[in-house]
VMD Tcl script that draws the C-alpha trace (Angstrom):
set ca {
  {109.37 19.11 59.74}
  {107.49 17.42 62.57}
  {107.26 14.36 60.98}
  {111.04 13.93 60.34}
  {111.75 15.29 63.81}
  {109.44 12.40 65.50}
  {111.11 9.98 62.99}
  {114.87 11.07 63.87}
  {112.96 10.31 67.46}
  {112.19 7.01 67.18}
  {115.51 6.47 65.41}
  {117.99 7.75 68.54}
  {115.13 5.60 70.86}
  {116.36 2.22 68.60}
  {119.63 3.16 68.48}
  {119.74 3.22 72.52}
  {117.24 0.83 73.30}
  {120.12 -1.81 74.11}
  {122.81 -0.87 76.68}
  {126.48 -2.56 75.97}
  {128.51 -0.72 78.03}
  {126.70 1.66 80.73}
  {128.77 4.28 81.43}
  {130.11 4.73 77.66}
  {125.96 4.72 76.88}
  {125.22 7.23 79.32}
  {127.84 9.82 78.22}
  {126.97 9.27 75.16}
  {123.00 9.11 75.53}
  {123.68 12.77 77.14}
  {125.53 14.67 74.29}
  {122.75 13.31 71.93}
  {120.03 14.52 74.63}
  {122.18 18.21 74.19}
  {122.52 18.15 70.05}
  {118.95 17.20 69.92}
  {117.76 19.60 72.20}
  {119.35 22.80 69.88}
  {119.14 21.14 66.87}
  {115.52 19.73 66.57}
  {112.15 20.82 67.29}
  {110.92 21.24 70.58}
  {107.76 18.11 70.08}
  {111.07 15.95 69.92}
  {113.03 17.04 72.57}
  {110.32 16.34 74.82}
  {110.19 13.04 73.95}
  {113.86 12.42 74.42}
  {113.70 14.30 77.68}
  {110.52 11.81 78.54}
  {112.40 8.76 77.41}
  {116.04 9.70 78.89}
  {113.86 10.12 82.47}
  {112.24 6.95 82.14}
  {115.42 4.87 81.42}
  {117.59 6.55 84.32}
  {114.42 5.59 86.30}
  {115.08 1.80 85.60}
}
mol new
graphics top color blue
foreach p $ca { graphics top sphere $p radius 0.5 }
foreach p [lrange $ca 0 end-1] q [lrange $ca 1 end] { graphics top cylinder $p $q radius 0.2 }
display resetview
């Protein structure tokens, strides 16, 4: 279980790693922040909480 949550992790990280369109990004970077955040463990929510912080930081 905490292996596949780190891996589904890494996975949304990729998948948003490269900006296209900002806004579009950001809404969408949000509602995945939300689903993750009920649907998977807490270990990985805190490293798309972590990760979401440090890009709206840049």
């Amino acid at each position: 279980m905490h292996k596949s949550s780190f891996t589904h992790s890494i996975v949304f990280i990729c998948l948003h790693s490269e900006p296209s369109n900002r806004s579009i990004l950001d809404t969408w970077k949000s509602i995945n922040v939300i689903l993750f955040a009920f649907i998977f463990p807490l270990e990985s929510y805190i490293l798309l909480f972590l990760f979401t912080l440090y890009t709206y930081s840049i």
